[in-house]
C-alpha positions in Angstrom: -8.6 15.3 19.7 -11.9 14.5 21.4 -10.6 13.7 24.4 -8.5 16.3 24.6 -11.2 18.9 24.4 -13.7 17.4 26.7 -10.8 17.1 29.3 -10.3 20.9 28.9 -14.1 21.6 28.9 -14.3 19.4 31.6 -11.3 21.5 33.2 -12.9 24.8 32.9 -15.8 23.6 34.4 -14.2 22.1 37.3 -12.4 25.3 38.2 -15.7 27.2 38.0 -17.1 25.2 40.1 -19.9 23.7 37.4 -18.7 20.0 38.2 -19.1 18.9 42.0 -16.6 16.9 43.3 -18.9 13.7 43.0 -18.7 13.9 39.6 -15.2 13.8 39.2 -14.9 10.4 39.9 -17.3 9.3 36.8 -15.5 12.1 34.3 -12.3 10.2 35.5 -13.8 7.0 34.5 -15.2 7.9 31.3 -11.6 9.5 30.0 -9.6 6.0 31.2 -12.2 4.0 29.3 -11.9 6.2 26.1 -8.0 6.0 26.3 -7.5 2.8 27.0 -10.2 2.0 24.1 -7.9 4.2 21.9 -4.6 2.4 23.3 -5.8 -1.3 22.5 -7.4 0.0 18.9 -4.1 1.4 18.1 -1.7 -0.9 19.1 -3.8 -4.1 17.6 -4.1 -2.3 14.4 -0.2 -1.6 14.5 1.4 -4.9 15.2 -1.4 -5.9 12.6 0.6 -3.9 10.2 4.2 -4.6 11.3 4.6 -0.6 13.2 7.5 -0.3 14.8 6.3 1.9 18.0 9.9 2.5 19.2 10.4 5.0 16.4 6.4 5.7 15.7 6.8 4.8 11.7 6.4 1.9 9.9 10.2 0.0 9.3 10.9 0.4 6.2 12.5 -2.0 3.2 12.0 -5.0 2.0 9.5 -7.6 3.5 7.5 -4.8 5.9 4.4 -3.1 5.6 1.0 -4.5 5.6 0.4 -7.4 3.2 -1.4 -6.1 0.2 -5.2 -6.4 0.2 -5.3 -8.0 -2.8 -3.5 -11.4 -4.4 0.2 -10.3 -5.2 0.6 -12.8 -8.2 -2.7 -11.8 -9.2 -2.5 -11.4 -13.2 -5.7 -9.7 -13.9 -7.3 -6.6 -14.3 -9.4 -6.4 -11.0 -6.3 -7.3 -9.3 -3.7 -4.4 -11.4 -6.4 -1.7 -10.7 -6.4 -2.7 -6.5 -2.7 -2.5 -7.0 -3.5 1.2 -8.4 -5.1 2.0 -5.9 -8.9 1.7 -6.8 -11.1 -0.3 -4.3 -13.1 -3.8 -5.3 -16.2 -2.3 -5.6 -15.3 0.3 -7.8 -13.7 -2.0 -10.3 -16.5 -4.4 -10.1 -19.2 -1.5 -11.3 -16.7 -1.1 -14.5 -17.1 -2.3 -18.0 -13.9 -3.7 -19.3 -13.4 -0.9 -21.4 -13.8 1.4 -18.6 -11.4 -1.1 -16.5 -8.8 -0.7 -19.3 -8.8 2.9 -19.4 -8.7 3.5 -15.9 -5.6 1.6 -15.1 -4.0 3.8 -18.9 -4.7 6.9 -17.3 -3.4 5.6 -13.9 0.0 4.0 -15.5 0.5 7.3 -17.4 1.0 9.2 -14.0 2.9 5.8 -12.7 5.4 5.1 -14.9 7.3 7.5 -17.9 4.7 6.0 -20.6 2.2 9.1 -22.3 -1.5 7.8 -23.1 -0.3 7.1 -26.7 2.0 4.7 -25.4 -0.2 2.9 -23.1 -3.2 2.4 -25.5 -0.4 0.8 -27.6 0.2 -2.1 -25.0 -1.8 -5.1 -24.4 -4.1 -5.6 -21.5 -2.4 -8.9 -20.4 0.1 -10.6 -21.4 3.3 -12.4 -20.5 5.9 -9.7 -21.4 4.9 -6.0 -21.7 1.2 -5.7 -20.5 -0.3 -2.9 -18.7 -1.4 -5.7 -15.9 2.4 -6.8 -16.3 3.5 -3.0 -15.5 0.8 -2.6 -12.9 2.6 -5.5 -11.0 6.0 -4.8 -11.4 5.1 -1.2 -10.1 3.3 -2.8 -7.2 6.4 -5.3 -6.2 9.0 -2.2 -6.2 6.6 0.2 -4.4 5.6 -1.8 -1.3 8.7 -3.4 -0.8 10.4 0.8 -0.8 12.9 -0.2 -3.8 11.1 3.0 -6.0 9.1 6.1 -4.4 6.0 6.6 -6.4 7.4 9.7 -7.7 10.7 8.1 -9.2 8.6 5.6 -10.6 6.6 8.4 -12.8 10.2 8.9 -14.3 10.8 4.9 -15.4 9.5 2.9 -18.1 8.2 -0.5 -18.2 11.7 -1.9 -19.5 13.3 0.0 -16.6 10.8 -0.6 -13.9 11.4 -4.6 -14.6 15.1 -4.6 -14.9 14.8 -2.5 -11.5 13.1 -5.6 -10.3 15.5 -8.0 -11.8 18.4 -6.6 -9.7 16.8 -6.3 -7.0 15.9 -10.1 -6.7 19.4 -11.1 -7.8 20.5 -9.1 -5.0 18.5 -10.7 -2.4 18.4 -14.3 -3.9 21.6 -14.8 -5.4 19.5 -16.2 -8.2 21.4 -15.0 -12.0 20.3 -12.1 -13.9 20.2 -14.1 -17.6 17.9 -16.3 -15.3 15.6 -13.4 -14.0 15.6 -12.2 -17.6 14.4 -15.1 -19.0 11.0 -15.0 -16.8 7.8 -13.6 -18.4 6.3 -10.2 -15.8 4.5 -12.7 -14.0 6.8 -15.1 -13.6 9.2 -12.4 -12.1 6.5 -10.8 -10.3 5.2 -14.1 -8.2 9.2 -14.5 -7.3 9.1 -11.2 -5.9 5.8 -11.7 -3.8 7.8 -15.2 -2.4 11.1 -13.6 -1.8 9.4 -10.7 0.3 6.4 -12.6 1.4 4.4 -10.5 0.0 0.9 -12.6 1.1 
């Protein structure tokens, strides 16, 4: 948008004869450097983040996207609450009771669960945590299995037999074999099978 408006600044100018010819040279200068500037930025950042510039949108499904900015198989609170969507530093200025509620208020608008429901749930745990939800979310979310609005609609049980399918349908591996792993357990699989590092 910049450059756009100092080219037609620049334009105007030109035609009323504010700008001699001498100068054009230099303007033309300045405007390649910005662009190409703008150019390298952009497409660094995008093969950075697996962009598909062909269609100018990131490809979607399993295994694209960026890789998360924070451990996959991470099982504690810092790391469910950068899942969430809060930053490091935010997290890091929070008590533990603050950190607890944070993520209760955020899973409430994440999953189907009310407040009441949330509070009633352990912090971590290997079957039925709000760190265990948190990941399960995260898993089914980047990988495009769940928009974040159908998601709002599904419970914990659902949002990890979601998951459960969706490995044996990539894998192969059996479902009484997914079921029998604890939220973690199933989570850390997921990161694996869509290199999610």
């Amino acid at each position: 948008a910049v450059v756009s408006t100092q080219s037609k600044q620049w334009y105007q100018r030109r035609v009323h004869g504010d700008i001699s010819s001498t100068n054009t040279f230099s303007i033309s200068i300045m405007h390649l450097l910005i662009l190409s500037t703008f150019l390298l930025t952009s497409t660094s950042s995008g093969f950075s983040m697996g962009l598909d510039f062909g269609s100018g949108a990131p490809p979607m499904g399993p295994g694209f996207g960026p890789p998360p900015l924070f451990s996959c198989t991470g099982k504690t609170v810092e790391d469910a609450l950068q899942k969430l969507g809060r930053n490091g530093e935010q997290v890091s200025r929070m008590s533990s009771e603050d950190q607890r509620n944070t993520m209760i208020v955020l899973l409430a608008d994440g999953s189907k669960h009310s407040i009441q429901e949330l509070q009633g749930m352990t912090t971590v745990g290997d079957l039925g945590s709000l760190v265990g939800l948190a990941s399960i979310r995260d898993v089914l979310l980047w990988n495009h299995f769940r928009t974040p609005e159908e998601l709002s609609r599904i419970s914990y049980d659902d949002q990890r037999n979601t998951l459960i399918v969706e490995l044996n349908q990539a894998t192969g591996k059996a479902i009484p074999e997914l079921q029998g792993m604890n939220d973690f357990k199933l989570v850390g699989f997921g990161c694996e099978t869509w290199r999610m590092f």
